[in-house]
C-alpha positions, 0 to 999 in steps of 0.5 A, spaced: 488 875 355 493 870 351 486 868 346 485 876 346 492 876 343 493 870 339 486 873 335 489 880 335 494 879 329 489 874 326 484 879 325 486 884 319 488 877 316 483 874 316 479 880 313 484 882 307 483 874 305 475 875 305 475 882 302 480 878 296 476 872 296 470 876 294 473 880 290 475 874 286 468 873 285 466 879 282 466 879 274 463 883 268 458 878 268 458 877 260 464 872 260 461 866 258 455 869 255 453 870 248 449 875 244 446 875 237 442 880 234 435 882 233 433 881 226 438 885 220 445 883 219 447 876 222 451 878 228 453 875 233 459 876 239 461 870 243 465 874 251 469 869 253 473 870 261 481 873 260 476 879 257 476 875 250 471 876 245 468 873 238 465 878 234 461 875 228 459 879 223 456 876 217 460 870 216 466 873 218 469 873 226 473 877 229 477 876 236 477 881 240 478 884 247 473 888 251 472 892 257 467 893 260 465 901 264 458 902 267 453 901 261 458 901 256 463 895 252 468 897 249 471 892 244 477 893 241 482 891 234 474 888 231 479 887 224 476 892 219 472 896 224 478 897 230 475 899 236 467 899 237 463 901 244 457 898 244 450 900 250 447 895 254 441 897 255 436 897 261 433 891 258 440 887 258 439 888 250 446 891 248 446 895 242 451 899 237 454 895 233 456 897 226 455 897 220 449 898 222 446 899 229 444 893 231 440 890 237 443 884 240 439 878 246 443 875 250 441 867 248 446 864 252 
């Protein structure tokens, strides 16, 4: 009786700290994954954790913050062009970005 209580305040703790530590692992799965395009205009987007990311259209980079909701990336204060949402398509391939819609590979 006494191991039975002694368990039994244990418990839901020990259930709160598996559920936070699985969380934890949880991610958006771009941090630390970078992606340039196929062929048309040098574009490159750099995601890095804390939900940073580097844009890099043509010569110039702009820092910038996503998030990520389903299939869609939202990247916002990208300088000139202020927020862009970007796909990522059934093939992992990731694609709208402007100027021109581009189609950008994972090749990190």
């Amino acid at each position: 009786m006494k191991c039975q209580t002694a368990w039994r305040g244990r418990i839901p703790i020990m259930a709160t700290l598996v559920i936070v530590l699985g969380l934890s692992g949880c991610g958006d799965g771009l941090s630390g994954s970078t992606y340039t395009n196929v062929g048309g205009v040098n574009s490159r987007i750099e995601f890095k954790s804390g939900h940073k990311a580097y844009v890099s259209i043509g010569e110039t980079t702009y820092a910038a913050t996503y998030s990520v909701d389903d299939d869609k990336i939202t990247l916002d204060s990208v300088g000139l062009f202020g927020n862009i949402v970007l796909t990522i398509q059934k093939d992992g391939t990731i694609t709208g970005l402007s100027p021109v819609n581009t189609t950008l590979k994972k090749s990190s």
